[in-house]
C-alpha positions as CSV (number, residue, x, y, z in Angstrom):
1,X,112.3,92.7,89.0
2,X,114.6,93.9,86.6
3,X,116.7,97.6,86.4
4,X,114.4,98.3,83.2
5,X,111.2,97.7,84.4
6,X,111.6,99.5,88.1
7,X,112.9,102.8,85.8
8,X,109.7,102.0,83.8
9,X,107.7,102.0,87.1
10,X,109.5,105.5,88.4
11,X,109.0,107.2,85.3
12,X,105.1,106.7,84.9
13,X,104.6,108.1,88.6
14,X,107.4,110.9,87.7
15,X,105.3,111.7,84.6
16,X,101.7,111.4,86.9
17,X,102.9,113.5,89.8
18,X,104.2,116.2,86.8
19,X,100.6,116.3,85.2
20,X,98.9,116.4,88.6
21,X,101.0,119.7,89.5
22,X,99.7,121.1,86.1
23,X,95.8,120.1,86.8
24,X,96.2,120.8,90.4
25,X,96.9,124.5,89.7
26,X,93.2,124.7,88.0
27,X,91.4,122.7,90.1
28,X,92.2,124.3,93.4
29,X,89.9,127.5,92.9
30,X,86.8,124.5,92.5
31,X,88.1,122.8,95.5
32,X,89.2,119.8,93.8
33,X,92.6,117.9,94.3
34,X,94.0,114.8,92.1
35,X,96.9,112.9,93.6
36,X,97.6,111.1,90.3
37,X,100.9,110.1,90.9
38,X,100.0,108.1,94.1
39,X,97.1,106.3,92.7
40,X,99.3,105.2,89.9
41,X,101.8,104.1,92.6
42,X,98.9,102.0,94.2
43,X,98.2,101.0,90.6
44,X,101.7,99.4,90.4
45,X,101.7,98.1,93.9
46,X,98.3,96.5,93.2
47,X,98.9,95.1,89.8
48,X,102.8,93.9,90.8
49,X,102.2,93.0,94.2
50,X,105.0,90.2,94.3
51,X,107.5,92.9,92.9
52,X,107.1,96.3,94.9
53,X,107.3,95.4,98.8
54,X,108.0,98.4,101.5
55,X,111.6,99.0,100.8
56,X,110.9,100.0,97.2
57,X,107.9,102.2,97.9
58,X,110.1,104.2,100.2
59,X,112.6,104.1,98.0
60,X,110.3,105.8,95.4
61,X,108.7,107.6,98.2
62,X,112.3,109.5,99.1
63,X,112.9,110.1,95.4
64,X,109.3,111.4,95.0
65,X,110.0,114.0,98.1
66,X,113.5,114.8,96.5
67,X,112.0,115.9,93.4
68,X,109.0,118.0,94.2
69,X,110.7,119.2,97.8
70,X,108.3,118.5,100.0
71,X,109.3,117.6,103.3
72,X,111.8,114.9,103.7
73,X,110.4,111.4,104.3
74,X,106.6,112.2,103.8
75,X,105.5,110.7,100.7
76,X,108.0,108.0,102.1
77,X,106.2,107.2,104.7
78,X,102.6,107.6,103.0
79,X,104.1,105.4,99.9
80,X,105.4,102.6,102.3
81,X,102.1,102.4,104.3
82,X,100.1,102.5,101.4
83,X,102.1,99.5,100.3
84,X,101.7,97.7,103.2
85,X,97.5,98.4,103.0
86,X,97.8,97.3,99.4
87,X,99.5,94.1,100.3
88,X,97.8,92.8,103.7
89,X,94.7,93.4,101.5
90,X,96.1,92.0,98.4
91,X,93.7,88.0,98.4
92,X,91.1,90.0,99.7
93,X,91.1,92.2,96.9
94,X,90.6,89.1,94.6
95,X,86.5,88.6,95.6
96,X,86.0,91.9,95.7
97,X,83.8,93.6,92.9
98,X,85.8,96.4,91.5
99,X,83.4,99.1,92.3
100,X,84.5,98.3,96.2
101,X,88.4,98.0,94.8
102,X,87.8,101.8,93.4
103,X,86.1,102.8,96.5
104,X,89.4,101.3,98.7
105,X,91.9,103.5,96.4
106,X,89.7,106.8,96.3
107,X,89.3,106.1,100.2
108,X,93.5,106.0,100.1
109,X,94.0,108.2,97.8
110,X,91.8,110.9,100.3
111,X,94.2,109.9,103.2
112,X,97.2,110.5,101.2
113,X,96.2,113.9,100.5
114,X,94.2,114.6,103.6
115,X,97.7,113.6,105.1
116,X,100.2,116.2,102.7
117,X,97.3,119.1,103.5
118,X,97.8,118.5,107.0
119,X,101.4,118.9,106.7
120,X,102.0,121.0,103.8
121,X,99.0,123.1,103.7
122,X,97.8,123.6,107.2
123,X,97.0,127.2,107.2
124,X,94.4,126.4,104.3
125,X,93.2,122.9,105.7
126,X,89.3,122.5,103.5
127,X,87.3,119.9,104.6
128,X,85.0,120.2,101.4
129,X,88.4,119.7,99.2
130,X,88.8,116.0,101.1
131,X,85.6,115.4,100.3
132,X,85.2,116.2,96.8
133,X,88.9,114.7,96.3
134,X,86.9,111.5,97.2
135,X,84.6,111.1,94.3
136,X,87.2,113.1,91.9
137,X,90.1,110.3,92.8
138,X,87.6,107.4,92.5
139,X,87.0,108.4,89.0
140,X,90.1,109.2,88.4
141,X,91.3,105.4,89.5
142,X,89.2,103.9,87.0
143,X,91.1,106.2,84.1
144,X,94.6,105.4,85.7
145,X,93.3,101.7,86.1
146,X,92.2,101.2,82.0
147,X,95.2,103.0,80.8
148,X,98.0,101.8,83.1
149,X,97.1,97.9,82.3
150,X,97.2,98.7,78.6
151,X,100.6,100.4,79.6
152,X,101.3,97.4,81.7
153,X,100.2,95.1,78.8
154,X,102.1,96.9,76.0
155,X,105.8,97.7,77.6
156,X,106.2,95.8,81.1
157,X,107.9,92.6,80.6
């Protein structure tokens, strides 16, 4: 993988995690929570599976904490085990229908923020918003899905 298309990769979950912390501020008072920026993480890590191994996803993991300052070495962590999922899963994922591939990212995708409320939001820990993240992130992997393989299509080389 070259220089160019990595910086392509960091900026499109640099530019997802920016719009979900300007959706996220609406959303919270219907208890709903996006994590856009991971599922288009998975998205690359799915799609580029012989490109983005553990050692990158932390890499972008560490960056990803660095910028929005949450606590050091937790979207490290979630990133590089995400990874891992993604890629043990990765021939398995080629007979399954993709209703049961969107079901296995909003299923992550809960985890991942079931795992940041825990540690970044215990005080306010909601059940019903891990819930409803569930249906709210499957939809919202079939919109990152369509549009990031026409991005994919269009500018990765």
């Amino acid at each position: 993988m070259t220089l160019n298309n990595l910086f392509k990769i960091f900026v499109t979950i640099i530019f997802a995690n920016y719009l979900d912390s300007r959706i996220n501020i609406f959303m919270i008072d219907y208890y709903l929570s996006f994590s856009l920026g991971f599922l288009v993480f998975c998205f690359w890590v799915f799609s580029l599976p012989n490109n983005i191994y553990a050692l990158t996803s932390f890499i972008i993991g560490l960056s990803i904490d660095l910028i929005l300052g949450s606590p050091f070495g937790l979207n490290a962590l979630l990133f590089t085990i995400s990874s891992f999922l993604i890629h043990s899963y990765r021939y398995s994922f080629r007979i399954f229908s993709f209703l049961q591939i969107t079901i296995f990212f909003a299923l992550l995708s809960t985890f991942y923020l079931g795992f940041i409320n825990i540690f970044m939001n215990t005080a306010n820990f909601s059940y019903l918003l891990i819930f409803l993240s569930f249906f709210l992130n499957g939809l919202a992997w079939i919109l990152i899905y369509i549009l990031m393989n026409k991005f994919k299509k269009r500018f990765y080389r």
